[in-house]
LUMZA-406183 format. One record per residue (C-alpha): x, y, z; residue in three letters; residue number from 1. Coordinates in Angstrom, 2 decimals, padded with zeros to 5 digits. Each point is the difference from the previous one (the first is absolute). Last residue first. Layout:
BEGIN
((X Y Z) 'ala' NUM)
...
This chain:
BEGIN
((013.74 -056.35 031.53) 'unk' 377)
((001.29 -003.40 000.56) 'unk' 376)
((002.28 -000.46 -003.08) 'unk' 375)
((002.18 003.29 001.78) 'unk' 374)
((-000.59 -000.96 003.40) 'unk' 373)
((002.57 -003.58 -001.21) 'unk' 372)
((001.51 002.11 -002.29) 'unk' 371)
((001.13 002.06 002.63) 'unk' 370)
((000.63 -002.88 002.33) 'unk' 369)
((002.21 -001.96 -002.61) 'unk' 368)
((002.34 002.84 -000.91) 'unk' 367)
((003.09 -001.14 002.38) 'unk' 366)
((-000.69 -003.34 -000.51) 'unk' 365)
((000.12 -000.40 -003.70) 'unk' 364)
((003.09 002.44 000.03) 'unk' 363)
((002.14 -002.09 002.39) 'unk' 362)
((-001.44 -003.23 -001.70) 'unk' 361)
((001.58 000.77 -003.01) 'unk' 360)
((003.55 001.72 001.72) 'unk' 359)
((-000.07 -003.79 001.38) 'unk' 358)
((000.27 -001.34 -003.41) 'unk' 357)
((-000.77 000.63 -003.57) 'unk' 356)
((001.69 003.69 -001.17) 'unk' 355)
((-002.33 003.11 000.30) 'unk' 354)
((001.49 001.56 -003.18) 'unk' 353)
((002.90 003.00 -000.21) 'unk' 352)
((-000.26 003.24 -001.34) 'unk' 351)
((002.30 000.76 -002.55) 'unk' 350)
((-001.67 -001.14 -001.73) 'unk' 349)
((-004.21 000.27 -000.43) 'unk' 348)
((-002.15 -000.71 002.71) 'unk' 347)
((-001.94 -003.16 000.00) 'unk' 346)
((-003.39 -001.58 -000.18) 'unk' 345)
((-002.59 001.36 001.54) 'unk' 344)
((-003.39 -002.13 -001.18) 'unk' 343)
((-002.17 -002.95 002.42) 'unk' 342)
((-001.37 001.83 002.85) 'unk' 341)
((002.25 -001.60 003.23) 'unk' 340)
((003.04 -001.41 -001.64) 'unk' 339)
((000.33 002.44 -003.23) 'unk' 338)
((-000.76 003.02 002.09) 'unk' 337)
((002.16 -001.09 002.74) 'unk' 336)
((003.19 -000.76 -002.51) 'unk' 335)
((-000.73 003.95 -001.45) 'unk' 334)
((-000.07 001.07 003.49) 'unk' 333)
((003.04 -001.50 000.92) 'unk' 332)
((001.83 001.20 -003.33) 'unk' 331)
((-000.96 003.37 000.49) 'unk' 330)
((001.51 000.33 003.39) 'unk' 329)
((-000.07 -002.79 002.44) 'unk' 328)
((000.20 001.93 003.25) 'unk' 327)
((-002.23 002.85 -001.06) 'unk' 326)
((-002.77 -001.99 -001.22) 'unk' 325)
((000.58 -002.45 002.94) 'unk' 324)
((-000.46 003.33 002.07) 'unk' 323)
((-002.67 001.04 -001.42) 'unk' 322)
((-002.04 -003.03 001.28) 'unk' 321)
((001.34 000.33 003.26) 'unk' 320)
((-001.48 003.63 -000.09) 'unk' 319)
((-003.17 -001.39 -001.16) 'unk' 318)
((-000.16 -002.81 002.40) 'unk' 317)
((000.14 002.55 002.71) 'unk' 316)
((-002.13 003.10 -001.61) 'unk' 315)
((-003.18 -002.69 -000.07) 'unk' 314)
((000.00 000.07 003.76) 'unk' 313)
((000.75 004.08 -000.39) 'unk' 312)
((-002.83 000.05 -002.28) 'unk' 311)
((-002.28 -002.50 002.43) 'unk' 310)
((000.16 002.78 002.83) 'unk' 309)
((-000.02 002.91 -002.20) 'unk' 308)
((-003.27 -000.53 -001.21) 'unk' 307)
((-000.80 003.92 -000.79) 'unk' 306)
((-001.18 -000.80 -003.54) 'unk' 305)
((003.01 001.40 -001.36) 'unk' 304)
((002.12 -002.03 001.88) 'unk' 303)
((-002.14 -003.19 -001.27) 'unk' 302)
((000.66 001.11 -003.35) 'unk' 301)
((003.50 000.38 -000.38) 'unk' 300)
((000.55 -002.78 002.25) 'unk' 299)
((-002.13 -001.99 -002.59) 'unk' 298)
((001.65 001.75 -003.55) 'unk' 297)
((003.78 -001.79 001.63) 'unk' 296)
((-001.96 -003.55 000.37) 'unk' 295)
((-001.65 000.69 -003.64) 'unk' 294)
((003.13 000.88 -001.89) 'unk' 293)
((001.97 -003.17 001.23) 'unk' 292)
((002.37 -000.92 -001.78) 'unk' 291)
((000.58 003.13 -002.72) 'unk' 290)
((-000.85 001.38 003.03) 'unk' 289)
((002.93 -000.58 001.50) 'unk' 288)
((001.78 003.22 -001.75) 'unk' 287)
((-001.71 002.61 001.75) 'unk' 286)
((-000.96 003.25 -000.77) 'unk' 285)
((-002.17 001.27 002.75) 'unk' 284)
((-002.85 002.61 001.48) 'unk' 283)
((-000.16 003.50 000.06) 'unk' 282)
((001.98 000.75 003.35) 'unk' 281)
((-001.47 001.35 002.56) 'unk' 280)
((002.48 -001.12 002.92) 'unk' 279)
((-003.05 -002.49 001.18) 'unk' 278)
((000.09 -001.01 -003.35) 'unk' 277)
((003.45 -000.98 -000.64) 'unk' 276)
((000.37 -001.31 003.18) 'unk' 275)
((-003.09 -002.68 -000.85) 'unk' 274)
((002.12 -000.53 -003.45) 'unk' 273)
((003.14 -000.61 001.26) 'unk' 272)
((000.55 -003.82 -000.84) 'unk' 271)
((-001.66 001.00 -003.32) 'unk' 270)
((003.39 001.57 -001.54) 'unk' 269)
((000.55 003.57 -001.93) 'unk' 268)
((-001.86 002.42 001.75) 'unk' 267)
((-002.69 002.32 -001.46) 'unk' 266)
((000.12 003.85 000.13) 'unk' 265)
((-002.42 000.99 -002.90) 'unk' 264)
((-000.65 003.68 -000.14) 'unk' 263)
((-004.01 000.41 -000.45) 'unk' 262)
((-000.04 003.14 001.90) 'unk' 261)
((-001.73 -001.11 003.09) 'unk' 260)
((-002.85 -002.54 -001.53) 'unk' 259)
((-000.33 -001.66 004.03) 'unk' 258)
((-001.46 -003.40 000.67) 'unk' 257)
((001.96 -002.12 -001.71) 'unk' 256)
((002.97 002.45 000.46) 'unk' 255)
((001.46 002.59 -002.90) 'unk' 254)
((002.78 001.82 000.91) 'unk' 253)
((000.15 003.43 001.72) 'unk' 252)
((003.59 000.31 -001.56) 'unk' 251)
((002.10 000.91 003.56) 'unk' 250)
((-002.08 -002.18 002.01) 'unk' 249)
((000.92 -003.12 -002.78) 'unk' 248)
((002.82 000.79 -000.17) 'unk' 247)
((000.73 000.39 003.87) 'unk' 246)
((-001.79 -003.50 000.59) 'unk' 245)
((001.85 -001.54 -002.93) 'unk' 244)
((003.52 001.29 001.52) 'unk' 243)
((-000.69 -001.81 002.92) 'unk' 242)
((-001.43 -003.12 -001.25) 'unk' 241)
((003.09 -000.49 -001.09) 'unk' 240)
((000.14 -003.53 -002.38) 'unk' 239)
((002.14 001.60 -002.77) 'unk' 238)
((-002.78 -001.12 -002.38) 'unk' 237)
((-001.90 003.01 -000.22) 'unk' 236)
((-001.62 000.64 -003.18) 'unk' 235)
((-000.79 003.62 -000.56) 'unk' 234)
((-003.31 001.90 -001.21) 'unk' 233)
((-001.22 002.70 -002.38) 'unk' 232)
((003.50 001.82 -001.56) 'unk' 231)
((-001.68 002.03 -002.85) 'unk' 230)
((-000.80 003.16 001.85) 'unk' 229)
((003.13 000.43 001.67) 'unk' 228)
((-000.75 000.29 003.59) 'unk' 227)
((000.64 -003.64 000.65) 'unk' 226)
((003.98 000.88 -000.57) 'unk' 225)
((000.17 001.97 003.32) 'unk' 224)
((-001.22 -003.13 002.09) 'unk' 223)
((001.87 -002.72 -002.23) 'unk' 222)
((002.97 002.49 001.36) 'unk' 221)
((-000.80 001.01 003.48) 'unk' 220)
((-001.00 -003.79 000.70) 'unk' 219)
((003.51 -001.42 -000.98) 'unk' 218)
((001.02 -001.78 -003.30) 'unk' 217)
((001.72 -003.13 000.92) 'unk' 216)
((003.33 -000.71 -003.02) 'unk' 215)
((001.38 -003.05 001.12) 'unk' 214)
((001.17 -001.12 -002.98) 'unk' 213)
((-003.14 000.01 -001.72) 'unk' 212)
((-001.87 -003.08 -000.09) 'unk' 211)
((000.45 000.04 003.86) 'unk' 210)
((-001.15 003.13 000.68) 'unk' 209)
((-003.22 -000.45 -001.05) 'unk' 208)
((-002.05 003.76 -000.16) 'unk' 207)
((-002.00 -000.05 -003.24) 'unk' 206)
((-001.42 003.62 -000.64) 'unk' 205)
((-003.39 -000.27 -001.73) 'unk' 204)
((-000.46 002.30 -003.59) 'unk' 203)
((-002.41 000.99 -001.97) 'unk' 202)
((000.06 -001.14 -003.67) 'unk' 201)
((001.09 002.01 -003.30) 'unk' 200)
((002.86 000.54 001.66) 'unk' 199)
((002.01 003.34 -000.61) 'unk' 198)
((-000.09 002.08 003.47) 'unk' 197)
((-000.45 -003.09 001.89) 'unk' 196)
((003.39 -001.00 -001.38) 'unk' 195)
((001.95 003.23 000.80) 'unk' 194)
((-001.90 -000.03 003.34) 'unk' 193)
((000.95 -003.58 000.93) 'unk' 192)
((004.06 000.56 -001.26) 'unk' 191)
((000.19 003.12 001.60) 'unk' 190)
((-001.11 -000.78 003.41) 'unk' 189)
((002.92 -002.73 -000.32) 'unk' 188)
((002.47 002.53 -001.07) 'unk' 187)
((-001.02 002.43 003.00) 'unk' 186)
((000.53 -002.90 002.56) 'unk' 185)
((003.15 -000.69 -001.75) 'unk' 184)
((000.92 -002.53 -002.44) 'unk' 183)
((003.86 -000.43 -000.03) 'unk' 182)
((000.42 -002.75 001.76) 'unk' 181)
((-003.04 -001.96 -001.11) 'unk' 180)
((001.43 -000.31 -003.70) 'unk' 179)
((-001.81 -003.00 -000.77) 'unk' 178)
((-002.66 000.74 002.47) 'unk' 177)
((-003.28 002.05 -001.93) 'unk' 176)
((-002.82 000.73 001.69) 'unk' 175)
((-002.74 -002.96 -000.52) 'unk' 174)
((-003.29 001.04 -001.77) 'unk' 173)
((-003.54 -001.54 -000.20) 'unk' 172)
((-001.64 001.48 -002.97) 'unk' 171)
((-003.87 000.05 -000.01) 'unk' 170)
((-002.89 -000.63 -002.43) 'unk' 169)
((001.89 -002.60 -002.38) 'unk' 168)
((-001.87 -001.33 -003.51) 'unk' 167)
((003.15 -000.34 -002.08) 'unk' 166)
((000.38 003.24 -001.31) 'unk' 165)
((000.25 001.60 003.86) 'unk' 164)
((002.52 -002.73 000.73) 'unk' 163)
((002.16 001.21 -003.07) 'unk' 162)
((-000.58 003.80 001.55) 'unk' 161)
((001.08 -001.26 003.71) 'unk' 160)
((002.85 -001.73 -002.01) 'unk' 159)
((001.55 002.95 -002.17) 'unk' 158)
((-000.10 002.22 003.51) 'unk' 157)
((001.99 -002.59 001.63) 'unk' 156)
((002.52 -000.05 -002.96) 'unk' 155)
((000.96 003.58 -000.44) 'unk' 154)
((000.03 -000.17 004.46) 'unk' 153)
((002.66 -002.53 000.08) 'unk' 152)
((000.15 -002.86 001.84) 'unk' 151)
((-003.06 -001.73 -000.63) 'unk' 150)
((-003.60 -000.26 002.24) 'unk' 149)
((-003.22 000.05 -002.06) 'unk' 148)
((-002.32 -003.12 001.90) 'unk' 147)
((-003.04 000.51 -001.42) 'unk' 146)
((-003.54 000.69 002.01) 'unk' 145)
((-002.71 -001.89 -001.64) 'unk' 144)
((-003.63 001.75 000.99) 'unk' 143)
((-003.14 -002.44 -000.54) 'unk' 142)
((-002.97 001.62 -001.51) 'unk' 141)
((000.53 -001.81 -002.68) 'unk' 140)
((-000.58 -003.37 001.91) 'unk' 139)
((-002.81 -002.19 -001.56) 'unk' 138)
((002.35 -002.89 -001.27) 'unk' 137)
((000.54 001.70 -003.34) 'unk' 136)
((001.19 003.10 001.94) 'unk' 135)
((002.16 -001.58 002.05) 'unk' 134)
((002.09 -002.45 -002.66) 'unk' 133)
((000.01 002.99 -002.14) 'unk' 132)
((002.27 001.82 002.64) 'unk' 131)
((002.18 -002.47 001.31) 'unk' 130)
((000.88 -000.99 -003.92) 'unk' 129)
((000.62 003.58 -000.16) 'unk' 128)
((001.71 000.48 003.09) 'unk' 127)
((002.71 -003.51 -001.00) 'unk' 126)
((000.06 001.16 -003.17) 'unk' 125)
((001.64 002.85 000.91) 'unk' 124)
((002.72 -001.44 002.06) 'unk' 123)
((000.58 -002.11 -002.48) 'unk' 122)
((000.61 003.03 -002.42) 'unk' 121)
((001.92 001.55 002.09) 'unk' 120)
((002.22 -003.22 000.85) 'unk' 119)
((-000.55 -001.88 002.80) 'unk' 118)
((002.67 -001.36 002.70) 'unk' 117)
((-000.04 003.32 002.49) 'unk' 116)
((-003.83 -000.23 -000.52) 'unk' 115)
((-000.14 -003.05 002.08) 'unk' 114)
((-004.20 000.30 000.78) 'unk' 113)
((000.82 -000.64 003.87) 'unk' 112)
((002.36 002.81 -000.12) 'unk' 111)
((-002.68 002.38 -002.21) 'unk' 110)
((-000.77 000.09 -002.91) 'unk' 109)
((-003.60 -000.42 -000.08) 'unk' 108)
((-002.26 000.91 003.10) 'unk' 107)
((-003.70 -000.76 000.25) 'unk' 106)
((-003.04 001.57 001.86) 'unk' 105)
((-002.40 000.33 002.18) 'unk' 104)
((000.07 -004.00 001.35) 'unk' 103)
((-002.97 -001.91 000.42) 'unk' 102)
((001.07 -003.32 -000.99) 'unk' 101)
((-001.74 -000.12 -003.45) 'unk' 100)
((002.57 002.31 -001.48) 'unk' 99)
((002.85 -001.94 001.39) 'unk' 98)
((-001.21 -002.90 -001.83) 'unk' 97)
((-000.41 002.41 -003.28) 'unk' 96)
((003.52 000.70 000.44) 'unk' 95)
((000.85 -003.71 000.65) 'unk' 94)
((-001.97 -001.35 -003.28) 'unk' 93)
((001.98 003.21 -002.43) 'unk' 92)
((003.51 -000.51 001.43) 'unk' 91)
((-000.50 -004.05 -000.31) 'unk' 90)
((-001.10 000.46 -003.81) 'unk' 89)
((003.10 002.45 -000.77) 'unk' 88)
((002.75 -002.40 001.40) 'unk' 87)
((002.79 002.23 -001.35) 'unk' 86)
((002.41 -001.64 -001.59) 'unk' 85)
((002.90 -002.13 002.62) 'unk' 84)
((000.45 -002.37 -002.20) 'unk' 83)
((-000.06 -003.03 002.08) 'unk' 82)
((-002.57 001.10 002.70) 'unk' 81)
((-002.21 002.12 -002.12) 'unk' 80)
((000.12 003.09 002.40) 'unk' 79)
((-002.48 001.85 001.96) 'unk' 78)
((000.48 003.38 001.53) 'unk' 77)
((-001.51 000.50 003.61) 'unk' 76)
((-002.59 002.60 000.86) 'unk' 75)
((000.84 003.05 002.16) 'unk' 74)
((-003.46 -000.13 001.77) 'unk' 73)
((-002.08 002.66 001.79) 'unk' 72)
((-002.15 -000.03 002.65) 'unk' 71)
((-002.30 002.65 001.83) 'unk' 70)
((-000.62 003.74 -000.70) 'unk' 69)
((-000.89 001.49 -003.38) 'unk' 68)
((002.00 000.61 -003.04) 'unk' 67)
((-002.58 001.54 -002.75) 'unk' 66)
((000.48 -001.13 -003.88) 'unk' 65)
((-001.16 002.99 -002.00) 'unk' 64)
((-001.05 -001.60 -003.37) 'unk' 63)
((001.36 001.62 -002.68) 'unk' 62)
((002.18 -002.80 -000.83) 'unk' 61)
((003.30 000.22 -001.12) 'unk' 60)
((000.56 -002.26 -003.25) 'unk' 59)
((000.48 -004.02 000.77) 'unk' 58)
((001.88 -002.16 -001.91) 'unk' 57)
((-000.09 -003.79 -000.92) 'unk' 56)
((000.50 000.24 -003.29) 'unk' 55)
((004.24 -000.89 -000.20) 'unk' 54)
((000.35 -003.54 001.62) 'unk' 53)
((003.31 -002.39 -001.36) 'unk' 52)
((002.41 001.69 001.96) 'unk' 51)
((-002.04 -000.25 003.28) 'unk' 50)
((000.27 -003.80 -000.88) 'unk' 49)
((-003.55 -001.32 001.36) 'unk' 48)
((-000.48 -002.96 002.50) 'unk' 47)
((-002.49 -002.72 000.49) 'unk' 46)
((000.04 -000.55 -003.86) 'unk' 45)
((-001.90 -000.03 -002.99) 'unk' 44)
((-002.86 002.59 001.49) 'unk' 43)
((-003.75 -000.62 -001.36) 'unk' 42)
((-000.87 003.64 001.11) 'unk' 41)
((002.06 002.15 002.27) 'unk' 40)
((-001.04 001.35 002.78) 'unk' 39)
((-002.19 -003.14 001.38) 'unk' 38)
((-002.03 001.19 003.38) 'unk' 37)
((-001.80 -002.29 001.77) 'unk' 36)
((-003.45 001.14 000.02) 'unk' 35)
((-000.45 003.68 001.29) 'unk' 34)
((-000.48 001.74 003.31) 'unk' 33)
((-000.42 003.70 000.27) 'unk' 32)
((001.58 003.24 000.12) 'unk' 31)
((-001.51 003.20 -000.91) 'unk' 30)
((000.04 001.00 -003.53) 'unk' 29)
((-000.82 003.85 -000.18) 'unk' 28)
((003.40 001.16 000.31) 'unk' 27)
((001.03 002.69 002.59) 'unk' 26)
((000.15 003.81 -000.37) 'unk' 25)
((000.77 001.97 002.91) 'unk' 24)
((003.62 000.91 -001.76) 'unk' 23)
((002.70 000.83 002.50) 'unk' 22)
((000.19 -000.61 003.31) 'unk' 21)
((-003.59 -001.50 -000.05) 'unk' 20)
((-001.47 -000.63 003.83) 'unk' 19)
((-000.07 -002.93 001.59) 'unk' 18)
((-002.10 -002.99 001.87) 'unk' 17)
((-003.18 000.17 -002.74) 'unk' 16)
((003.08 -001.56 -002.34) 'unk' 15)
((-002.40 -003.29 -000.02) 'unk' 14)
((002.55 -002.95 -001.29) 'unk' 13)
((-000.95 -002.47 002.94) 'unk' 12)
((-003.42 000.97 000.33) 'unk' 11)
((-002.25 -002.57 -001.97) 'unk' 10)
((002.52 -002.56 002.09) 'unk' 9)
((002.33 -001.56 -002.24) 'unk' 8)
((-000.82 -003.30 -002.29) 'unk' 7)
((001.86 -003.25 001.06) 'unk' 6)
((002.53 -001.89 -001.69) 'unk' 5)
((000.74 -003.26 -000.32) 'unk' 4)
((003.61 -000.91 -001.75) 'unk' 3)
((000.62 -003.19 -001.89) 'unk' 2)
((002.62 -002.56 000.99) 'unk' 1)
């Protein structure tokens, strides 16, 4: 089935919200509609093999990408469905989707995106295929934050500058957990600063402890490591709204309404996006809206314009929303996708597929009213 989409508001990619934490610069194409977008021209095939694909590179830009307050997406990875190559046609269309939604910006490589099962060069052709898909569609002004996490700190340092090359703006970094016992609270600090210190992009702290063992970085710490001048934000996805509101205190972060020192303290799921704002946070990351981008941009919005009523109305089907996502993984979302807006697919093995049956109808039901507001907005 083919996808609809809608152009944003003039205003949904203004950074008039926030100040510059580093470089005040920002590119001179602002975003606008375009035509359906085709990224590659006269393709043989739906899919591409990433082995097969060596000129689609993108130098570091001088452009000054700003993050500003609002929603975020870690966009999904998509796979030919019996090879398992990188879908690069279906990455391209559902960036420039999310584009068109109203969203401030776009995350690649992160859980959602199933960076665990690229390669480094996959992964990077994942950004830069991100990346030109934006900026042909009217989006260069459009920051892509890039998921950077690996277990050693040689390594993490060698992505954020491989995401840099490929078009990223931001690195998005989980501590490391393979050898959680003997990482102390010292060796963790370590690890960001040592990797702030020599990436060629600035840095957001990702706090999910249960991609890494456990491992739940604590207010005083994300708190300390915000002074270093190259750590800008943090992704909350521990789900404590607690620890957000003291981060976000402790950093002065950035509001809707408020520039404070530009630090970025967003949480990590849209069923706590109203508590993320009324703690002060920056705004979210969340992984349904590679569903339903415009449903989680609207409670943004109507927060923002003091409607707090119909946001926490709109908060409800959200949060059940997120919870399918959460509930049925990658391979639930990619089965919704495919049901409800035509393109998804699968995740690669090991992960497992959305088998026919009642686990079918589980996941058809459990996303139906969020893509139900989703079609209506």
């Amino acid at each position: 089935m083919s996808l609809s989409y809608e152009t944003p508001s003039p205003n949904s990619l203004s950074d008039n919200h926030l100040p510059q934490r580093h470089s005040p610069l920002r590119s001179s194409i602002d975003a606008g509609s375009a035509d359906e977008y085709s990224p590659f021209a006269a393709p043989t095939n739906r899919s591409t093999p990433a082995s097969s694909i060596d000129d689609i590179r993108t130098q570091p830009s001088s452009v000054h990408r700003s993050l500003t307050s609002g929603v975020y997406v870690p966009t999904l990875a998509f796979f030919d469905p019996v090879s398992e190559d990188l879908d690069l046609r279906t990455i391209a269309t559902h960036a420039v989707r999310l584009a068109r939604s109203g969203v401030r910006g776009l995350t690649t490589q992160g859980s959602n995106g199933e960076a665990v099962h690229l390669t480094h060069r996959e992964r990077n052709l994942v950004t830069s295929t991100t990346r030109r898909a934006l900026n042909d569609a009217g989006f260069a002004s459009m920051p892509i934050i890039v998921g950077c996490g690996s277990q050693s700190t040689r390594e993490t340092i060698e992505l954020c500058n491989e995401a840099a090359e490929s078009g990223g703006d931001y690195a998005l970094v989980l501590p490391p957990s393979y050898y959680k016992a003997a990482y102390t609270p010292a060796a963790l600090k370590r690890f960001f600063t040592d990797v702030a210190n020599s990436s060629t992009l600035p840095i957001l702290i990702y706090n999910y402890p249960g991609a890494v063992s456990g491992t739940d970085l604590d207010s005083d710490t994300i708190s300390t490591l915000a002074k270093y001048p190259n750590i800008v934000g943090c992704k909350l996805t521990c789900g404590n709204t607690g620890k957000l509101t003291r981060v976000a205190a402790a950093t002065n972060a950035a509001t809707a309404s408020y520039p404070g020192s530009g630090f970025m303290c967003l949480g990590g799921s849209a069923d706590f996006t109203l508590p993320t704002l009324i703690a002060g946070g920056s705004g979210i990351i969340t992984g349904l809206g590679n569903v339903a981008p415009k449903a989680c941009v609207k409670v943004f919005d109507l927060y923002c314009r003091g409607d707090v009523a119909k946001a926490q109305e709109m908060q409800k089907v959200v949060a059940r929303g997120d919870w399918a996502a959460i509930a049925g993984g990658i391979a639930g979302t990619k089965f919704a996708m495919q049901e409800f807006f035509g393109y998804g697919g699968f995740p690669r093995r090991p992960l497992p597929r959305v088998e026919e049956g009642e686990k079918v109808k589980e996941v058809l039901r459990a996303f139906r009213e969020v893509v139900e507001l989703e079609k209506s907005l």
